[in-house]
C-alpha positions in Angstrom: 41.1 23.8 -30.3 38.0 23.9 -28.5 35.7 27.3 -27.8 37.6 27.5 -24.0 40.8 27.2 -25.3 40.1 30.4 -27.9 38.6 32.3 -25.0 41.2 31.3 -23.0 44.2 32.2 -25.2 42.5 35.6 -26.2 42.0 36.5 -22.9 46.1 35.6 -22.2 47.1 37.8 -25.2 44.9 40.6 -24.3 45.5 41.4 -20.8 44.6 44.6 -18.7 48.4 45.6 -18.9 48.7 45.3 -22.6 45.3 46.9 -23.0 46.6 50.0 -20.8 49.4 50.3 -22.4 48.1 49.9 -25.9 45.2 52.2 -25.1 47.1 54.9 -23.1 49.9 55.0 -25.9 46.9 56.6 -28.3 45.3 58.3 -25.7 48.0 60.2 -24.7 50.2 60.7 -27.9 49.5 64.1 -28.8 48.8 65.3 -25.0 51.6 67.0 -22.7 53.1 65.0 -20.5 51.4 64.9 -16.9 48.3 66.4 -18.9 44.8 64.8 -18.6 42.7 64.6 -21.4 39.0 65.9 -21.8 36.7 64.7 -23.7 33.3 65.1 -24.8 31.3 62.3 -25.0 26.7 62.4 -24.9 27.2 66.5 -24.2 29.2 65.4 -21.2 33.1 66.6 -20.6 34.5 63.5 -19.4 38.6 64.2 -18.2 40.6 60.5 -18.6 44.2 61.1 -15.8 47.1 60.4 -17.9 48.2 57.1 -17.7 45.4 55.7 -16.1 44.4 51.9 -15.5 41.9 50.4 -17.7 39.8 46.9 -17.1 39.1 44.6 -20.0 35.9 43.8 -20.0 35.6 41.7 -23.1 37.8 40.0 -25.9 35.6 39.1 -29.2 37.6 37.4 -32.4 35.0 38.9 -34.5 34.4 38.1 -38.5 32.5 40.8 -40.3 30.6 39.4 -43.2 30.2 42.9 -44.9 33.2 43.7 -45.7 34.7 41.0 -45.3 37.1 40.9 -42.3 38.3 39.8 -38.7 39.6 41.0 -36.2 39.7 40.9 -32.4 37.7 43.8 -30.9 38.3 44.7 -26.8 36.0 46.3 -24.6 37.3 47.7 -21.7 36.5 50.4 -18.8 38.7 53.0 -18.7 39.9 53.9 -14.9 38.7 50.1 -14.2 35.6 48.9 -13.2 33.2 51.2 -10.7 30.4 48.4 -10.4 29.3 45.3 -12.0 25.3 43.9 -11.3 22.8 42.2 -12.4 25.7 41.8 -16.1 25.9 46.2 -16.2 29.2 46.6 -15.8 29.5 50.6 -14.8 33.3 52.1 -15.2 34.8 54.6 -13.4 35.1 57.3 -16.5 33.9 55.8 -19.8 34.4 52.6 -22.2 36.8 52.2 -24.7 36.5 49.8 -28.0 39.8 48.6 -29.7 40.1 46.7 -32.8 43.0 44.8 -33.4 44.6 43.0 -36.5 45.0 39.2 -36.7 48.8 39.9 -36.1 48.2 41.5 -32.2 48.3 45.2 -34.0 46.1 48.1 -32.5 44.6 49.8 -35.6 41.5 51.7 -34.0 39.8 52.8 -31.3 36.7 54.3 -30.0 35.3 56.0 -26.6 31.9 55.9 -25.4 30.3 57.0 -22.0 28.6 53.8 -21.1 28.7 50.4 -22.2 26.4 49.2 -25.2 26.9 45.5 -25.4 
């Protein structure tokens, strides 16, 4: 398998749906229903609509050398994509970084108010 067919297969098990879904599940899971969440990210209260669409922005099969690990990290915009030039890719409310296990398993997550890659 070449480096197109990876990308390619990655970005066919990771879609935006999944992503959502996935995301949204953690997001959400201690909220009230109907109830956005706030949260605070640079000193700025950022408020994420429940259920919201997110954009995956990139899919990585990543191997850490120290420890020694892999796993498939996805970047995505939450509330989609507001603008993408020049390669800045700006979202509608912030980023969101998921780490996944070799078997397709969500195991962590992180927010952050702009993109860093």
């Amino acid at each position: 398998m070449n480096l197109v067919e990876i990308s390619n297969e990655l970005a066919a098990l990771f879609p935006n749906d999944r992503v959502t879904r996935d995301l949204n599940e953690q997001l959400f899971a201690d909220q009230p229903a109907g109830e956005s969440l706030s949260v605070d990210l640079d000193g700025a209260l950022l408020k994420i609509p429940p259920m919201c669409q997110h954009e995956v922005c990139t899919v990585v099969l990543q191997c850490d050398l120290i420890p020694a690990s892999f796993h498939i990290r996805v970047i995505c915009a939450i509330g989609g994509v507001k603008d993408e030039s020049r390669g800045v890719i700006e979202s509608n409310i912030c980023f969101a970084v998921l780490k996944y296990n070799l078997d397709g398993s969500l195991y962590t997550y992180d927010l952050y108010s702009s993109q860093f890659y």
